[in-house]
C-alpha positions in Angstrom: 0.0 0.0 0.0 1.3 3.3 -0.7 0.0 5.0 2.1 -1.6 3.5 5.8 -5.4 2.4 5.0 -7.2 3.9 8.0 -10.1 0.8 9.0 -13.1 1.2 11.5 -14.7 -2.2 12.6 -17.8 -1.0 14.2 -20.0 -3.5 16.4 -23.0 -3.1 19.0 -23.8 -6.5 19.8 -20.2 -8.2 20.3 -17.5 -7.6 22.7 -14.4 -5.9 21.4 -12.4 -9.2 21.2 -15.2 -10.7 19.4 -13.6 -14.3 17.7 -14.7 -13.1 14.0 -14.1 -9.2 14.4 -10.9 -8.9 16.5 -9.0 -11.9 16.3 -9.8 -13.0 12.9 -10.7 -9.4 10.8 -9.0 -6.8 12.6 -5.7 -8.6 13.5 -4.9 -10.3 9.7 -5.8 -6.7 8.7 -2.9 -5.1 11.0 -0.3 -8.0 10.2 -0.8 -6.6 6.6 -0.3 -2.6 7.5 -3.8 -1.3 7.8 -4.4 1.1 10.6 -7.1 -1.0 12.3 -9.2 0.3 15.0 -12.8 -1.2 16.6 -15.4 1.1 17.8 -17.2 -0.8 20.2 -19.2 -0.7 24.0 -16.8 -1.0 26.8 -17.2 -4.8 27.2 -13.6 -5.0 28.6 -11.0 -2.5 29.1 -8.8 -2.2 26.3 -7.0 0.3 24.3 -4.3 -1.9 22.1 -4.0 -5.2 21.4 -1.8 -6.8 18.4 -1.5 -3.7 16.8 -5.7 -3.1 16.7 -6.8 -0.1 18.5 -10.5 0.4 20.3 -11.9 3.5 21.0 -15.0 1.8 23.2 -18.2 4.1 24.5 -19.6 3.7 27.5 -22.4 0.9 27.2 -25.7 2.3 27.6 -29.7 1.8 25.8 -29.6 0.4 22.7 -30.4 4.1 21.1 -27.1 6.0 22.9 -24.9 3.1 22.2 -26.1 3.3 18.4 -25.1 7.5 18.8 -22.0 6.6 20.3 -21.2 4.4 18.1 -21.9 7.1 15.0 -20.1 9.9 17.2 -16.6 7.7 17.7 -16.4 6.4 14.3 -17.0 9.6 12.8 -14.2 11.9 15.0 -12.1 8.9 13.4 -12.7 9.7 10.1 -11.6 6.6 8.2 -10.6 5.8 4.9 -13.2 2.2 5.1 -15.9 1.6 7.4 -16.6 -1.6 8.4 -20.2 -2.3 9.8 -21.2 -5.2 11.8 -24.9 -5.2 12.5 -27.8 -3.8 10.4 -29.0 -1.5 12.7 -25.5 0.4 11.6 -26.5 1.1 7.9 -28.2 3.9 7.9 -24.9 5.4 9.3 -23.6 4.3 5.9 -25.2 6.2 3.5 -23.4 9.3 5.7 -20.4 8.1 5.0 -20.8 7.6 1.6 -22.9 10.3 0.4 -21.8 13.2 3.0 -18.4 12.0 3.5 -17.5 9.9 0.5 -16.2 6.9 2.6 -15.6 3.4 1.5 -18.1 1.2 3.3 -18.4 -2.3 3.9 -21.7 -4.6 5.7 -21.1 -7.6 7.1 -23.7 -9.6 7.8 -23.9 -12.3 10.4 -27.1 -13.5 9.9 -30.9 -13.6 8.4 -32.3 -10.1 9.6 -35.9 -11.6 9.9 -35.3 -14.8 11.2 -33.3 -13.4 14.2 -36.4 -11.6 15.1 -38.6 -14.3 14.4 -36.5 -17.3 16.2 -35.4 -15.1 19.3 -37.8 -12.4 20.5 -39.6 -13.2 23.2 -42.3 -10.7 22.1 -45.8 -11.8 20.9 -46.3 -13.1 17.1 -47.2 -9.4 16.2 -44.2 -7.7 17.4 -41.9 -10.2 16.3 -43.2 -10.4 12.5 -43.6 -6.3 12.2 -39.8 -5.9 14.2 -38.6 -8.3 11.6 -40.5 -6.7 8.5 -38.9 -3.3 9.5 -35.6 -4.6 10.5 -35.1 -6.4 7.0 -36.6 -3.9 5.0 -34.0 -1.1 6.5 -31.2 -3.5 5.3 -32.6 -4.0 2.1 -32.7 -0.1 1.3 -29.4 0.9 3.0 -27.3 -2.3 1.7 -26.9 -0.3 -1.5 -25.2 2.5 0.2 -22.5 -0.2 1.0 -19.4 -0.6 -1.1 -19.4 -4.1 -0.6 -20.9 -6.8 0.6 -19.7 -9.6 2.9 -21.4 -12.5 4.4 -21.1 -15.5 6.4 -22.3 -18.3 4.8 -24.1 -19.2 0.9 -27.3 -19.0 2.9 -27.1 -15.3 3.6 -25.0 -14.7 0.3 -28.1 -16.1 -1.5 -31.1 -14.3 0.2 -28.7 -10.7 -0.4 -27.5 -11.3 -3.8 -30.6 -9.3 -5.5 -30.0 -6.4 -3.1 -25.8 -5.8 -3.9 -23.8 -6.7 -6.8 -20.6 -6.9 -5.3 -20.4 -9.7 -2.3 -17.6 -12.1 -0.8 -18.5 -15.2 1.5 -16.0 -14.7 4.7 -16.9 -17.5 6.5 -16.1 -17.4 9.8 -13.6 -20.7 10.3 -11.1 -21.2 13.2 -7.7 -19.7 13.6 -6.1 -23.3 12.7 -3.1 -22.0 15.0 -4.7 -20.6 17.1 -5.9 -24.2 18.1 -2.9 -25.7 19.3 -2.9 -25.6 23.2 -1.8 -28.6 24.6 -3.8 -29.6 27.7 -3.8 -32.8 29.6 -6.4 -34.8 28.9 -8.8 -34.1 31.5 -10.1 -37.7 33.5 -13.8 -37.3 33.8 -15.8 -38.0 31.2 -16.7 -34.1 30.1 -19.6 -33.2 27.4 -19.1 -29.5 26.3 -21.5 -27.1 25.2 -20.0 -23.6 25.1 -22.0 -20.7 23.6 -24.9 -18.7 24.2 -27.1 -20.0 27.0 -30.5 -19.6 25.7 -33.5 -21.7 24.7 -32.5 -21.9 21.1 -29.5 -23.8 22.0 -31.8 -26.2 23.1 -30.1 -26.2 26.5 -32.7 -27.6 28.0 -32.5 -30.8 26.0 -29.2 -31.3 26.5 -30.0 -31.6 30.7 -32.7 -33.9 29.7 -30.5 -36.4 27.7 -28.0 -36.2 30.4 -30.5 -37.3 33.2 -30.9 -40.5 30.9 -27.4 -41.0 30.4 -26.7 -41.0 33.9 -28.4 -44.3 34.4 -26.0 -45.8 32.2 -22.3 -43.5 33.0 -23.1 -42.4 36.3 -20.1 -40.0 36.5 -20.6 -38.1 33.1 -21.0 -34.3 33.3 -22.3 -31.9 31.0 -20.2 -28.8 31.2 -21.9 -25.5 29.7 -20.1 -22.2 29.6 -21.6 -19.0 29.2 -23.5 -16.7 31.9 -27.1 -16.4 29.9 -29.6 -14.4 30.9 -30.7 -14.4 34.6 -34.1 -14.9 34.2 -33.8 -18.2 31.9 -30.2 -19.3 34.7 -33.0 -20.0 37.1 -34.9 -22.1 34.8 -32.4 -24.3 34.4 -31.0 -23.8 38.1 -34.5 -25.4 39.5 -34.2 -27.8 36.0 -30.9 -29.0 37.6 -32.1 -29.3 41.2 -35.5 -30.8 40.5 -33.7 -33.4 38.5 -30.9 -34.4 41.1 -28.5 -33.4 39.0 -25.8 -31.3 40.7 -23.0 -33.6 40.0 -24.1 -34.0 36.3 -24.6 -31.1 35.0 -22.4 -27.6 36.0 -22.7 -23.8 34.8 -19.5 -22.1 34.7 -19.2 -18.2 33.4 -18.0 -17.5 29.5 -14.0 -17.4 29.4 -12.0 -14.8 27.1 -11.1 -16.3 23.3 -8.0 -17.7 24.3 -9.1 -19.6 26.9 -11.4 -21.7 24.4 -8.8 -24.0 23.1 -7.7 -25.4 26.4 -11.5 -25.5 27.5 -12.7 -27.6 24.4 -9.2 -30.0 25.0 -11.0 -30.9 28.4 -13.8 -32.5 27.1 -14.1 -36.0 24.9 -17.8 -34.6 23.0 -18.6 -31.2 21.7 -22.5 -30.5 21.6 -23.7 -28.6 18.6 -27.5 -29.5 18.7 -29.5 -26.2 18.2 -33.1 -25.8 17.6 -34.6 -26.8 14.0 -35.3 -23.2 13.4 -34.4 -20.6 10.3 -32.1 -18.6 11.5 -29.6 -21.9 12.5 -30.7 -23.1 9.1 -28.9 -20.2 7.7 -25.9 -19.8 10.2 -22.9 -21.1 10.1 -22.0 -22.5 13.9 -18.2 -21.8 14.9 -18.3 -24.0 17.8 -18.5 -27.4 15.6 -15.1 -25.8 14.1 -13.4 -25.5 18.0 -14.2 -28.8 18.4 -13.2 -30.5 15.2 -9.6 -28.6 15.5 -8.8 -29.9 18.8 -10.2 -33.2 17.7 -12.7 -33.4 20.1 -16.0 -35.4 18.3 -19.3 -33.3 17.3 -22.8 -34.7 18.4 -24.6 -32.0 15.9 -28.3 -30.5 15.1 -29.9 -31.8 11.7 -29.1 -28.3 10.0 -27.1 -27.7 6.7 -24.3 -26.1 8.1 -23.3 -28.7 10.8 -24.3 -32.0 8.7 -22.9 -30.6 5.9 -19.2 -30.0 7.9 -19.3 -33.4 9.8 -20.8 -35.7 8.1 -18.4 -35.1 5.5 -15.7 -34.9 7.1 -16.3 -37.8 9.8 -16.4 -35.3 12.7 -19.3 -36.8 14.4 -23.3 -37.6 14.5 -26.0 -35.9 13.6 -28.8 -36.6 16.0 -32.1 -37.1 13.8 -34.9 -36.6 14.8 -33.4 -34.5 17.5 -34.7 -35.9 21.5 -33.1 -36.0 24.1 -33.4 -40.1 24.1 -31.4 -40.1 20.5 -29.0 -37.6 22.0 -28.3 -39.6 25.4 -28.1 -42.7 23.3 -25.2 -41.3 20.7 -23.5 -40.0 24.3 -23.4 -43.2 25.7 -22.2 -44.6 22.8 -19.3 -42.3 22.3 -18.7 -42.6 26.3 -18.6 -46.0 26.0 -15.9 -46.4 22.6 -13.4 -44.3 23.0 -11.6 -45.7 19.9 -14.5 -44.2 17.9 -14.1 -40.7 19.5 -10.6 -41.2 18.6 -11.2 -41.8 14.5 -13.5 -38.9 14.6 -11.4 -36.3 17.0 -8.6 -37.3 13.6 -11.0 -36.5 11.0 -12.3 -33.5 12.8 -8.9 -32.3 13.0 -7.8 -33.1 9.6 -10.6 -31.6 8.0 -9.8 -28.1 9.8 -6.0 -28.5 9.2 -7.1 -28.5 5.3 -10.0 -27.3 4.3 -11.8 -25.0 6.9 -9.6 -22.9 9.0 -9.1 -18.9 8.7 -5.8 -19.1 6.3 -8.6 -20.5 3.6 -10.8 -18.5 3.7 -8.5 -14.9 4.6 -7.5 -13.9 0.9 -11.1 -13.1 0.4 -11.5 -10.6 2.8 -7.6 -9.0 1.5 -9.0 -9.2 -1.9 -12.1 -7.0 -0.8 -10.0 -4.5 0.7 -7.4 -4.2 -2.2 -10.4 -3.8 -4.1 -11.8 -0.9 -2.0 
């Protein structure tokens, strides 16, 4: 480059060392001489990390975060905008029209879908949120320089809307992956992620208590805080249940604790809801697993049978109860040389074909482009 490409990643919903954003985006973009800095709410405190700078706002309602955000990534005045959420493209057609600013959208997920499959709001809120929500994205996405998306399924429902899109998708850092950890002892199933009913958290605890019978000391291990209201549901789930040696709750760890925490466990749980928006998505966690070489019970969706079935990773639990998921446990628990076989191709599969070094040139191509 002949002169220091100023970038602004700009998010609302994810922390400033979000997986996708920081480590994977931000950083390759630094390595390569672009002034990187992420606008995002103060999460964590940070000011520099691998050459990435955040200017973060002070987290507030959802309308004063989305003026912050506007009000830091302006004073930073940026050669290319990059924009993480929808709710961030009517700042686009600012930049482009007031300021004449390269911008790109990246988008994560179905628009409508997200409001339809997680609200909690009645039918009527949820389909008019989503109508509005998608229809703002489908005006403002031409505003956008480019367009970048996670996986075919979004690329496909966005192609009539932009004429110039990339597929990032969203793979491991295959080095990143490496932490050697002693094999933990107990017999550990992991689910790390959101805790929320979509995950189908519920069913996991369910298949457990049958498994139990059968592998008396297996534990199910899930990571994440969740929401407080829906902790207590599974908190009396647990209890009721008898359950406390079983099943634990521990709080989210920081990115680079997630190799290490997926090398203590001998199954990775993937098994989401059967709804749109996971029909769409592309899951990372399958990817954690499969590089440490850690096997993948997964959800009937495209993304994950697709990915493991393929590759050998795993199962795919069909139909998706929890007596078909406690019996694939127990039969993993039980044949450790088949974990083994799987763990391999998981891992091989990564090593090859679906880590970040694949799938990095086209996001370098979009910005030489820009």
């Amino acid at each position: 480059m002949s002169k220091t490409v100023k970038v602004v990643h700009i998010t609302l919903g994810h922390n400033p060392t979000d997986d996708r954003i920081f480590y994977k985006e931000a950083r390759s973009l630094a390595e390569r001489g672009y002034q990187v800095t992420i606008v995002a709410p103060d999460r964590e405190k940070i000011n520099e990390k691998d050459g990435v700078h955040f200017m973060l706002f002070k987290e507030s309602n959802y309308w004063r975060n989305l003026l912050n955000a506007y009000r830091t990534a302006l004073e930073l005045r940026a050669d290319i905008y990059h924009l993480h959420e929808f709710e961030l493209l009517p700042f686009a057609l600012w930049l482009k029209y007031k300021y004449r600013r390269k911008v790109i959208y990246d988008a994560h997920e179905s628009v409508f879908w997200f409001f339809m499959d997680f609200s909690r709001r009645s039918l009527f809120i949820r389909v008019l949120s989503g109508f509005i929500a998608q229809s703002l994205e489908y005006l403002c996405i031409r505003a956008t320089d480019y367009l970048i998306t996670v996986t075919p399924w979004v690329e496909s429902h966005l192609r009539p809307f932009h004429p110039k899109r990339a597929i990032v998708y969203n793979y491991p850092l295959v080095d990143f992956f490496t932490v050697k950890s002693e094999k933990t002892v107990e017999l550990v199933i992991l689910y790390h992620g959101q805790i929320i009913p979509g995950r189908n958290i519920e069913l996991m605890i369910n298949a457990i208590k049958i498994v139990r019978k059968t592998i008396p000391n297996v534990l199910l291990r899930l990571v994440d805080s969740g929401a407080r209201w829906y902790r207590a549901t599974l908190d009396r789930m647990i209890t009721e249940s008898g359950l406390e040696k079983n099943v634990e709750i521990r709080p989210s760890v920081p990115y680079a604790r997630i190799p290490a925490l997926v090398s203590q466990s001998v199954i990775g749980l993937a098994t989401m809801q059967l709804n749109e928006s996971y029909r769409r998505s592309i899951q990372v966690k399958p990817f954690e697993f499969m590089a440490m070489g850690v096997p993948v019970l997964g959800a009937n969706v495209p993304s994950i049978s697709k990915y493991v079935v393929e590759s050998g990773a795993g199962l795919i639990i069909n139909p998706l109860t929890p007596e078909n998921l406690a019996s694939q446990m127990i039969y993993l628990l039980q044949n450790p040389d088949a974990r083994e076989l799987m763990g391999t191709c998981g891992r091989q599969a990564v090593r090859e074909k679906y880590n970040w070094n694949v799938t990095l040139p086209v996001l370098l191509k979009v910005y030489r482009e820009l």
